[in-house]
C-alpha positions as CSV (number, residue, x, y, z in Angstrom):
1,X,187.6,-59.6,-84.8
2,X,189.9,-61.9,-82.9
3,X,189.9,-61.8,-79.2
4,X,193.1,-63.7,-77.3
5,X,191.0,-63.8,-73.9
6,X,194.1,-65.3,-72.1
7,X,196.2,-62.3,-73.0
8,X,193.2,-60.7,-71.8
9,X,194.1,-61.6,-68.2
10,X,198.0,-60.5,-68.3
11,X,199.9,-57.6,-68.5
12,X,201.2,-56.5,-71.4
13,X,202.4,-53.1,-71.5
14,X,204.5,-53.5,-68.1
15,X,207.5,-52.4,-66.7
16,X,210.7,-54.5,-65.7
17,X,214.1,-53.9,-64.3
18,X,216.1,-54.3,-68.0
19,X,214.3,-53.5,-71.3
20,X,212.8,-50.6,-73.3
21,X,210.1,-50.1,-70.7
22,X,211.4,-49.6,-66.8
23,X,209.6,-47.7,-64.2
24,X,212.6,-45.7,-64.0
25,X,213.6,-43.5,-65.9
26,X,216.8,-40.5,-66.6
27,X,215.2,-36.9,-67.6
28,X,217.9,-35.1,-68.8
29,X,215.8,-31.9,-69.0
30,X,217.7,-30.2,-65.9
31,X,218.2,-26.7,-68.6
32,X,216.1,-26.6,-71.4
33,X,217.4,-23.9,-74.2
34,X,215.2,-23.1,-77.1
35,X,217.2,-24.6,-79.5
36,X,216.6,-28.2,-76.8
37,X,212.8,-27.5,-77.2
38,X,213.2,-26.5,-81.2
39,X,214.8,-29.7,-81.9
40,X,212.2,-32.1,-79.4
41,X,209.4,-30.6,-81.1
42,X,210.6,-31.7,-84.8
43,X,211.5,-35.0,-83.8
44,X,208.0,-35.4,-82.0
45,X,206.2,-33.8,-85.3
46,X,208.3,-36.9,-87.4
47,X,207.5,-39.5,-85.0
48,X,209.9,-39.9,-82.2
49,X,208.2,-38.8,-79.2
50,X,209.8,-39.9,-76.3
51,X,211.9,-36.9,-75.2
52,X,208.9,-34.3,-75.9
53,X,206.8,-37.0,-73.8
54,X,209.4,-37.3,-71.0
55,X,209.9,-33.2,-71.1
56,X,205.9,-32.1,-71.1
57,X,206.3,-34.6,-67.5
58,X,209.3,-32.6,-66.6
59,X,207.9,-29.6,-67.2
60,X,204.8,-30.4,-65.4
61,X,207.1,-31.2,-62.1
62,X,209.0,-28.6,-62.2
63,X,206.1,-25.7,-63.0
64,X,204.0,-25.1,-60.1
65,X,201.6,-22.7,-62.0
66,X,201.3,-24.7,-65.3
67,X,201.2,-28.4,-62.9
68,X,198.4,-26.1,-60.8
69,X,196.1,-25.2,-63.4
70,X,196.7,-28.5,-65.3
71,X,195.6,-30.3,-62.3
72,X,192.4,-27.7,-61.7
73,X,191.0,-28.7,-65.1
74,X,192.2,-32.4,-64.9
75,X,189.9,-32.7,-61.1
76,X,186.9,-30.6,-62.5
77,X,186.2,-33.0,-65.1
78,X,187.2,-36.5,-63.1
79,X,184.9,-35.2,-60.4
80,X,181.9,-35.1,-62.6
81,X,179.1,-38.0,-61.9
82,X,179.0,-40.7,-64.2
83,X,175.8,-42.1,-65.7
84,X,174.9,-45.6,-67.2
85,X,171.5,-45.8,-69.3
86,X,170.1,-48.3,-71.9
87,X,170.7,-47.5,-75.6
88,X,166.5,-48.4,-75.8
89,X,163.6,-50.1,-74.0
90,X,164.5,-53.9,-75.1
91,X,165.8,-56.5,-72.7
92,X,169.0,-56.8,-74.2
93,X,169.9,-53.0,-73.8
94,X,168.6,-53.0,-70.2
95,X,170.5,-55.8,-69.2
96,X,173.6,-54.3,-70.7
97,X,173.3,-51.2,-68.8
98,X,172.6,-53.4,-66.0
99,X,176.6,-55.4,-66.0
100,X,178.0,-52.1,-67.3
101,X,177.5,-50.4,-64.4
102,X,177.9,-53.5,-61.8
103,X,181.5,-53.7,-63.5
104,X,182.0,-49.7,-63.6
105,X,181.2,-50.1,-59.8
106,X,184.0,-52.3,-59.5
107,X,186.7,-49.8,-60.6
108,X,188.3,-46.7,-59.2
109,X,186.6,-44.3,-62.2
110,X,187.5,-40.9,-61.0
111,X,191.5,-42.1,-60.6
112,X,191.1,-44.0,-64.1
113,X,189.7,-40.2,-65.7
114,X,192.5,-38.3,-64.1
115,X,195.2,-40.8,-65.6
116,X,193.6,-40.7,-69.0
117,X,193.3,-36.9,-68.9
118,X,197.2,-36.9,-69.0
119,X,196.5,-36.6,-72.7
120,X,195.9,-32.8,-72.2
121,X,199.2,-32.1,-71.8
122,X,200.9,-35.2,-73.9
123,X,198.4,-35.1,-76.4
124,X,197.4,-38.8,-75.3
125,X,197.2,-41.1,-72.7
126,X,196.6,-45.6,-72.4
127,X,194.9,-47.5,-69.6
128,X,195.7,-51.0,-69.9
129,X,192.7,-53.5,-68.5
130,X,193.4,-56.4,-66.2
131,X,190.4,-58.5,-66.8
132,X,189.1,-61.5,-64.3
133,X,186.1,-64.3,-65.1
134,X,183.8,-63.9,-62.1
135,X,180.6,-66.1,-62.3
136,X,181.2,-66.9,-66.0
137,X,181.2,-63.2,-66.4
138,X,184.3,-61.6,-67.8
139,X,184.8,-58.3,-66.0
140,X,187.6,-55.3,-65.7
141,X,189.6,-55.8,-61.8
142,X,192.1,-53.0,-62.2
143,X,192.8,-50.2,-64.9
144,X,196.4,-48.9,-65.1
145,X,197.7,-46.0,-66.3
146,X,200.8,-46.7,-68.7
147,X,203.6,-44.4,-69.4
148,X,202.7,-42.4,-72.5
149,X,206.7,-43.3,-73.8
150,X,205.7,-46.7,-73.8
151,X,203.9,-46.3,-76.9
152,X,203.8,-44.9,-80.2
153,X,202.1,-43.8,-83.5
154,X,202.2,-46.0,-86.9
155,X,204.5,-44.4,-89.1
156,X,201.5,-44.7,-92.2
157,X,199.1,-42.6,-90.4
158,X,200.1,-41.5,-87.2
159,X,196.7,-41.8,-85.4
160,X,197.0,-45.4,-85.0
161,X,198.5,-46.1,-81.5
162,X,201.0,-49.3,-80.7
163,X,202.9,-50.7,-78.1
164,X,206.7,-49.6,-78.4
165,X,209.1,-52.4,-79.2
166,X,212.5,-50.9,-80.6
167,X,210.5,-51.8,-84.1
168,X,210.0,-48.5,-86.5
169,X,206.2,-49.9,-86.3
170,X,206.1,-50.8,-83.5
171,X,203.5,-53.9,-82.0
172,X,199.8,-53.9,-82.7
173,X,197.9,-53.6,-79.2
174,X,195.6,-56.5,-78.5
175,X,191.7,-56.1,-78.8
176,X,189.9,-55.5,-75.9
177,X,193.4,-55.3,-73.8
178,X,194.0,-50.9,-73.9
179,X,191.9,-47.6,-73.4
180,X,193.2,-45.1,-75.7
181,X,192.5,-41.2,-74.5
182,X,193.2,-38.5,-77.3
183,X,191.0,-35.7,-77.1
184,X,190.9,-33.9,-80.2
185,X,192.5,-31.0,-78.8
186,X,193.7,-29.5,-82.1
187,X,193.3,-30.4,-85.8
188,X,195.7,-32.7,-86.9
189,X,197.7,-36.3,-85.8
190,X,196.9,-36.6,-81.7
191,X,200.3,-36.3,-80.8
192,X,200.6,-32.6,-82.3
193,X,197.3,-31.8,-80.1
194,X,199.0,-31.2,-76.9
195,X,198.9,-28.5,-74.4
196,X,203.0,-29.1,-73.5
197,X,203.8,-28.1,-76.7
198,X,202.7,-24.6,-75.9
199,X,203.9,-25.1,-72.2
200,X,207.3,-25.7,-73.3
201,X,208.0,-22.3,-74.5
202,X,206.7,-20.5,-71.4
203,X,208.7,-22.9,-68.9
204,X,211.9,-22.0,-71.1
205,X,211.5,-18.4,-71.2
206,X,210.2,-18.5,-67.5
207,X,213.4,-20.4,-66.3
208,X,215.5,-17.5,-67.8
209,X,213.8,-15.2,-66.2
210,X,213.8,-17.1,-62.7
211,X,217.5,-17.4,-62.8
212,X,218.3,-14.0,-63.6
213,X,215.8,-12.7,-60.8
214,X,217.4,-15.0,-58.6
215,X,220.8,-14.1,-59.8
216,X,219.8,-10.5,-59.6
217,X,218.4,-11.2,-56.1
218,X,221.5,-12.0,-54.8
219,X,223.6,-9.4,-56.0
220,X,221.1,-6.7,-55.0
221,X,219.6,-8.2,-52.1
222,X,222.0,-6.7,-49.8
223,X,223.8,-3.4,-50.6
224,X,226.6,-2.6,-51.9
225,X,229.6,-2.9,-48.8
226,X,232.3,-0.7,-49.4
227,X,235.1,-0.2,-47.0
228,X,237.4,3.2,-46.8
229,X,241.0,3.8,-45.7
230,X,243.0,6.6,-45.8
231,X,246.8,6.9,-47.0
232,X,248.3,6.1,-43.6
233,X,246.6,2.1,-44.1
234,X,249.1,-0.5,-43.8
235,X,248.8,-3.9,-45.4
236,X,248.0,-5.2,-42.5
237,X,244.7,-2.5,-42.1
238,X,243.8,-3.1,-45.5
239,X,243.3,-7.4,-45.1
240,X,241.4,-6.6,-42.0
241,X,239.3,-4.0,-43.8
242,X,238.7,-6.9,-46.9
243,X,237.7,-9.3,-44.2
244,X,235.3,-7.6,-42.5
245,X,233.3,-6.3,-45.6
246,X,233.1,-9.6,-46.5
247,X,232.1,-11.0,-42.9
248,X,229.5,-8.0,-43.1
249,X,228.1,-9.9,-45.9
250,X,226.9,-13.6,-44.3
251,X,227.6,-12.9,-40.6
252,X,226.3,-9.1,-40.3
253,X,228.9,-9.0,-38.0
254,X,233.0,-7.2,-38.1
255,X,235.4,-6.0,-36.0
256,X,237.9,-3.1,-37.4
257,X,239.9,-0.2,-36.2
258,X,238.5,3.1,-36.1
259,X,240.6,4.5,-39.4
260,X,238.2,2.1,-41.2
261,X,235.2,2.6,-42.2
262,X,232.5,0.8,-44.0
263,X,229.3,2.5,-45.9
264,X,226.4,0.2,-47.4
265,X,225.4,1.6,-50.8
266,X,221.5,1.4,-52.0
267,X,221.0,1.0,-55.4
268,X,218.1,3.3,-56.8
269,X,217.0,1.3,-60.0
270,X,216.9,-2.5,-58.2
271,X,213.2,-2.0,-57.7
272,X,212.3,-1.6,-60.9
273,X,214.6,-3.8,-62.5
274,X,213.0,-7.0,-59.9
275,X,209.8,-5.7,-61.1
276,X,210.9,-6.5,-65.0
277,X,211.5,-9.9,-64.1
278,X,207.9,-10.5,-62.0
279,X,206.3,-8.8,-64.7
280,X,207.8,-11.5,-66.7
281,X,207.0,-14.7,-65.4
282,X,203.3,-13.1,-64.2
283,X,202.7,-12.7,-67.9
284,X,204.2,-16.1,-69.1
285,X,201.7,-17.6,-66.3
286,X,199.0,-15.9,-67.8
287,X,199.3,-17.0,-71.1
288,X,199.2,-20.6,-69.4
289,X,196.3,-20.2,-67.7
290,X,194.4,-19.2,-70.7
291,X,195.2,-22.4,-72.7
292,X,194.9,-24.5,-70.2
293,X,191.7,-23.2,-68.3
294,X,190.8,-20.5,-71.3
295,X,191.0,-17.9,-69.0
296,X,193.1,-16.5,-66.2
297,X,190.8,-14.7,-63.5
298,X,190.1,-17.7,-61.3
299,X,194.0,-18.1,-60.8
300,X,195.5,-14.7,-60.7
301,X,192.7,-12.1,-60.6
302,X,194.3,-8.8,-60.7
303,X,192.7,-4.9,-59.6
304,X,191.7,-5.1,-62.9
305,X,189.3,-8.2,-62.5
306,X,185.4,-8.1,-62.2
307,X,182.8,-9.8,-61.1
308,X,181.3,-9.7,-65.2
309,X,184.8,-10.7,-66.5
310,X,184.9,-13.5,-64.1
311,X,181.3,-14.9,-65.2
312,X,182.6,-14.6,-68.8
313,X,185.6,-16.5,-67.9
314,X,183.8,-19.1,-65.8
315,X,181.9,-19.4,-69.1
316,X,184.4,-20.1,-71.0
317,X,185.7,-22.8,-68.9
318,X,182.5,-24.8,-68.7
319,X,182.7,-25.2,-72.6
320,X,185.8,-26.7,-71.9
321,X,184.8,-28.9,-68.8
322,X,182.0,-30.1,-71.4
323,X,184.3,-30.8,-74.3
324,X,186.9,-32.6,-71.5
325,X,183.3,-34.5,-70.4
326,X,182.0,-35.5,-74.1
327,X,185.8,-36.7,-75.3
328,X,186.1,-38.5,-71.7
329,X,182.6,-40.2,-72.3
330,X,183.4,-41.4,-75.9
331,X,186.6,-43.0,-75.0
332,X,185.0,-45.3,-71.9
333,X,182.0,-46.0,-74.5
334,X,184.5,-47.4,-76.6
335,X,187.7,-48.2,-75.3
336,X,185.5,-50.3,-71.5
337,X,182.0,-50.3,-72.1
338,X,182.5,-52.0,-75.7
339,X,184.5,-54.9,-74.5
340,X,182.7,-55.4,-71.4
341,X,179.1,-55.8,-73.2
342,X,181.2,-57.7,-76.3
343,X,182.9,-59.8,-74.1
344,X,179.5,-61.2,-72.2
345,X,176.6,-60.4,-74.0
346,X,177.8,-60.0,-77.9
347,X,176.1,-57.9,-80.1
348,X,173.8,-56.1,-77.7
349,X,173.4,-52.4,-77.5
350,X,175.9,-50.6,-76.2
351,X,174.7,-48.2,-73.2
352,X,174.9,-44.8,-73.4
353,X,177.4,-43.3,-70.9
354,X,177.5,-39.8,-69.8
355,X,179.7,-37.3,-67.7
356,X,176.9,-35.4,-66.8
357,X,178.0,-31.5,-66.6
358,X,175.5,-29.2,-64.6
359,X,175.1,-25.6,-64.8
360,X,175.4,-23.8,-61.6
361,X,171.9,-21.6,-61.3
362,X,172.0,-18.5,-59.4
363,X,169.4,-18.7,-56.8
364,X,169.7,-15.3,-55.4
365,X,168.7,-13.9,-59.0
366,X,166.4,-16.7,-59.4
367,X,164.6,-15.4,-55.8
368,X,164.5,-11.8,-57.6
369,X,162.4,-13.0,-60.1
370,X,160.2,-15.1,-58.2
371,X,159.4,-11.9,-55.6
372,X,158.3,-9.8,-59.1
373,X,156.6,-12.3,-60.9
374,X,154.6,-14.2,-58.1
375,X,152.8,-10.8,-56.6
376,X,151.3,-10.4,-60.3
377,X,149.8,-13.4,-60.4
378,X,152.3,-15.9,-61.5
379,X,151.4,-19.6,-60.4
380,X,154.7,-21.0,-59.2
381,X,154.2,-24.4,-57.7
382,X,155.6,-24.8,-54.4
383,X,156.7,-27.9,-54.7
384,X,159.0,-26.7,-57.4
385,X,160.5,-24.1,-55.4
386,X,161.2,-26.3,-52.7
387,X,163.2,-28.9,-55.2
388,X,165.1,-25.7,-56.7
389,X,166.3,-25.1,-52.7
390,X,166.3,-28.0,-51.6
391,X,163.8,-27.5,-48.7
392,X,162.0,-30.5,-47.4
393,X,158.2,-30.3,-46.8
394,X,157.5,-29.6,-43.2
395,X,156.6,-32.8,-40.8
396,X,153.8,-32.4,-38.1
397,X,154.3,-29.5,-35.9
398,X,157.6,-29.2,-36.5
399,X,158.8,-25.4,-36.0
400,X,158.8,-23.4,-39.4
401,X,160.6,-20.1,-40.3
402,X,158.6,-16.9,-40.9
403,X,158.7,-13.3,-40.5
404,X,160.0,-11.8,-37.2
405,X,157.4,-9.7,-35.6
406,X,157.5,-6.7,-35.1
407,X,157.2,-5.7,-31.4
408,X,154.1,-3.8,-29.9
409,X,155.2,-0.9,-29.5
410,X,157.0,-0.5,-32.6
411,X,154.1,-1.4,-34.9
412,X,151.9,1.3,-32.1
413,X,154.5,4.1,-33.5
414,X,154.0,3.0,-36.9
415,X,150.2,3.7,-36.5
416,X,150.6,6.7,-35.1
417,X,152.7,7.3,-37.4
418,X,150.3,6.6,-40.1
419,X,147.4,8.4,-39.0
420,X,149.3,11.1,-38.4
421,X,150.0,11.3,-41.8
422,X,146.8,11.0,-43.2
423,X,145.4,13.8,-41.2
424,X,148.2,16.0,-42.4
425,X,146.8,15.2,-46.1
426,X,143.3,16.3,-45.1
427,X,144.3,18.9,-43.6
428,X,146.4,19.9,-46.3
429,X,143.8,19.2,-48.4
430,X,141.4,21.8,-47.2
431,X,141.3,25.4,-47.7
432,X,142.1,28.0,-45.2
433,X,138.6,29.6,-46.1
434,X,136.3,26.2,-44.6
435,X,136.0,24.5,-48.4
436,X,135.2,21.2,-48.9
437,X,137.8,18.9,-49.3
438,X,139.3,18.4,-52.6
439,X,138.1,15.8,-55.1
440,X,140.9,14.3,-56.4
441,X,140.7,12.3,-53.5
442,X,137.2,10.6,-54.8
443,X,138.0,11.1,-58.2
444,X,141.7,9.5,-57.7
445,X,139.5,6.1,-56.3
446,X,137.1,6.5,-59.2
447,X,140.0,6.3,-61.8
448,X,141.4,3.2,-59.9
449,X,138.2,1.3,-60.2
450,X,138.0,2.2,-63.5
451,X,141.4,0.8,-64.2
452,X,140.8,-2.6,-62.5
453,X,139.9,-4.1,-65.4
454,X,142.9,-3.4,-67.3
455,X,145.0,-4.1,-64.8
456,X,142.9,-7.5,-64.8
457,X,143.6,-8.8,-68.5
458,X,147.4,-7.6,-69.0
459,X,147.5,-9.9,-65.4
460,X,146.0,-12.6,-66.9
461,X,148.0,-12.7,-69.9
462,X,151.1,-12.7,-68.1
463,X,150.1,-15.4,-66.2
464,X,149.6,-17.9,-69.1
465,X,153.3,-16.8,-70.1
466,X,154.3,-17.6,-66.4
467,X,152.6,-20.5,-67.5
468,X,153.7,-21.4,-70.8
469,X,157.5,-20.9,-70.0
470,X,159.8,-24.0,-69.3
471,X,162.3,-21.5,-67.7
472,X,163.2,-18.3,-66.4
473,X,165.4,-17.3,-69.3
474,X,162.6,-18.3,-71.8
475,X,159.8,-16.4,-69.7
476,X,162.2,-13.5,-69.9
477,X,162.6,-13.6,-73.6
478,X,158.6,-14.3,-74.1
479,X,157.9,-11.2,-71.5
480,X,160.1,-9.0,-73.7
481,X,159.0,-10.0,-76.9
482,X,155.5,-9.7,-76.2
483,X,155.7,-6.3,-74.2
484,X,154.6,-4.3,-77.4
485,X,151.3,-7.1,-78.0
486,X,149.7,-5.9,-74.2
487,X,146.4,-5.9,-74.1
488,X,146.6,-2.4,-72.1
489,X,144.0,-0.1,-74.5
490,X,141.5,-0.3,-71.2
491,X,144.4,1.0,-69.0
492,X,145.7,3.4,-71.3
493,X,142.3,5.1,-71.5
494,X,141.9,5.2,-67.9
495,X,145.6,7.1,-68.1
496,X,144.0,9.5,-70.7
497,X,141.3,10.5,-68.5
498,X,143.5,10.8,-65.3
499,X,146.0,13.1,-67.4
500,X,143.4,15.1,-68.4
501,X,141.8,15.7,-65.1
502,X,145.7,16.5,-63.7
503,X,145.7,18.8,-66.6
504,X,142.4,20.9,-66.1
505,X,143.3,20.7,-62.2
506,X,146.7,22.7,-62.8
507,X,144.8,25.3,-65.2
508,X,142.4,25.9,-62.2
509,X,145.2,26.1,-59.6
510,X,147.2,28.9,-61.4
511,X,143.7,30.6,-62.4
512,X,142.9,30.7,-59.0
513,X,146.2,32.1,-57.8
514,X,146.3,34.9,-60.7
515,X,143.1,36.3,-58.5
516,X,144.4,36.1,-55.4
């Protein structure tokens, strides 16, 4: 591979005031007609690209909803944190790792993944690198996005990018020199893969729909003003009568003689027809939202949303914040990384670079389990609660949080309370003819004695699952699919024996009232 390292150092893709690339330039995309949209498609499908490029940016501008949730999943994947480890344990690797992320420091990373994530919609998106020698060290100083118009597919295979140059070809892109972004967004040549292509459509169908509401809004947004005269109306009466209906109109304001009259008309079927159109454009929004964000509750949740849908849907959207996170991580691996370590160190291992993705936890459900499974004897380390929280361990005699007490008086009332209670037991308890008490009482602490035991080893052998587990969800699934193993056979014959004293106590209760 031949490197030109003082092309390295200029711009090549830039823009100029005369030429086939200028910073400005004319999108004639003010009406869009399906047949408009047929035709850009075809010619981008054969490899003329440029007007379906400059129309998915039109469209983008001129769409709040599809710019809105274009922009949501652009930010959630820039914003994710970027990390920089050795490929292995040798010097070479760790030094690598070590100038990849001094020069990563050096850039504006989340604005450079937001630029190349304009492949989304295009299907892809070019950084061009403007490298600097620093210390005999050859590192990236800036990263600029290039217009995706500025370049185009061979004609052999179209996945092979170059720089546009009038050419049918076009010019081969110098090594080291341009970041290429196109995610694999569909099957099939990159510049088939994106999202505009879809977005098109909707925008076209949507504009329709917002010129006839808006045309329909304006002939119904007022009613109808309709002015009277009888057969005695002179010319005269009649202009005067013409003028003020249509002063009525914009000024809400006319002066006329009292023959005249003017009535305002409602029309009964307007709602329903404004509705047609909102219903419309609400649907066409939809069907954006769901392939761009693969789902539409976090933009328009209707009556109809839930809280399960929305977890579904947020779901959903995490598989494609992860996708967006592996393609994003490939291309800097390849298209920065590789030139940076090639460019200084040669042949060492290329470090492994990660847009790490983390799983929101839900700590309220997580708290839930903790209260059921720590009272049976589950040995959850505190230290490891207080990571999951984020609680920091307590300094000197610094004031902690804890239980509020319960005044004096109140826990007095609840021991009244209490006792009062347990001598209505007794009392119930006892016959009317001075017998003993019952002795289910005894007999009820004799059976929990006897049950200790059991209770004992199923304890115990949840605990080493409590143990065992890695997780929640896999303590869930090892809870569950040993719930039929139990060791309970001492417990269950305690049962036995407790049901059959219940039993023979309610044969002796009804024999006893049959004599009465």
């Amino acid at each position: 591979m031949v490197v030109d390292k003082k092309t390295l150092k200029s711009e090549v893709a830039s823009a100029g005031l005369t030429g086939i690339r200028q910073a400005w330039t004319l999108r004639p995309m003010a009406s869009l007609t399906p047949a408009h949209v047929v035709d850009i498609l075809r010619r981008a499908s054969l490899g003329d690209a440029k007007e379906y490029l400059l129309a998915a940016a039109d469209i983008e501008e001129k769409d709040l909803h599809y710019r809105s949730v274009l922009q949501t999943r652009k930010l959630a994947a820039a914003g994710l944190p970027l990390s920089v480890s050795p490929a292995d344990e040798t010097p070479a690797a760790e030094k690598a790792a070590e100038l990849v992320q001094d020069a990563l420091e050096r850039l504006d990373i989340p604005a450079l993944l937001v630029g190349l994530l304009d492949a989304l919609s295009k299907g892809y998106a070019v950084a061009e690198i403007l490298w600097s020698t620093q210390g005999g060290r050859w590192l990236p100083q800036d990263a600029l996005i290039r217009e995706p118009h500025w370049f185009q597919f061979d004609r052999e295979t179209g996945r092979h990018l170059r720089l546009y140059d009038g050419s049918p070809d076009g010019q081969e892109l110098p090594e080291y020199k341009f970041i290429c972004h196109a995610p694999r967004i569909l099957a099939g040549i990159p510049i088939m893969g994106g999202l505009a292509r879809s977005a098109l459509w909707a925008w076209v169908f949507k504009s329709y729909a917002l010129r006839d509401w808006a045309a329909f809004a304006e002939l119904y947004g007022q009613p109808l003003r309709l002015g009277k005269y009888d057969a005695s109306a002179t010319q005269q009466d009649i202009d005067v009568l013409r003028r003020a209906v249509m002063d009525v109109g914009s000024d809400a304001a006319a002066v006329i003689p009292d023959s005249l009259k003017i009535e305002f008309q409602e029309s009964t079927a307007k709602t329903a027809s404004a509705d047609l159109y909102q219903r419309l454009i609400e649907y066409l929004d939809r069907q954006v939202s769901k392939a761009v964000l693969g789902q539409t509750l976090t933009t328009d949740q209707g009556s109809s949303g839930s809280l399960a849908q929305a977890t579904v849907h947020n779901e959903v959207r995490s598989d494609l914040l992860r996708a967006d996170a592996r393609s994003l991580s490939a291309t800097l691996r390849r298209g920065l990384i590789g030139p940076i370590v090639r460019l200084n160190l040669g042949d060492a291992p290329l470090p492994h670079v990660e847009l790490f993705v983390e799983e929101p936890e839900d700590m309220v459900a997580l708290a839930g389990q903790l209260s059921k499974i720590v009272p049976l004897g589950a040995k959850v380390p505190e230290r490891w609660v207080r990571e999951k929280w984020g609680i920091p361990e307590a300094e000197g005699d610094e004031p902690l949080l804890g239980a509020v007490s319960a005044p004096e008086n109140l826990k007095q009332t609840e021991q009244d309370k209490d006792k009062h209670s347990r001598k209505a037991t007794a009392a119930h308890a006892q016959e009317a003819s001075g017998e003993d008490v019952t002795p289910i009482s005894p007999q009820a602490e004799r059976m929990a004695a006897d049950a200790e035991p059991g209770w004992a080893t199923i304890l115990e052998h949840i605990g080493k699952l409590v143990e065992d587990a890695p997780d929640l969800p896999t303590l869930r699934e090892s809870l569950l699919a040993s719930y039929a193993d139990l060791p309970d056979g001492d417990l269950a014959e305690v049962m036995a024996m407790g049901f059959a004293a219940a039993e023979l106590a309610g044969r002796y209760d009804v024999e006893r009232e049959s004599d009465v």
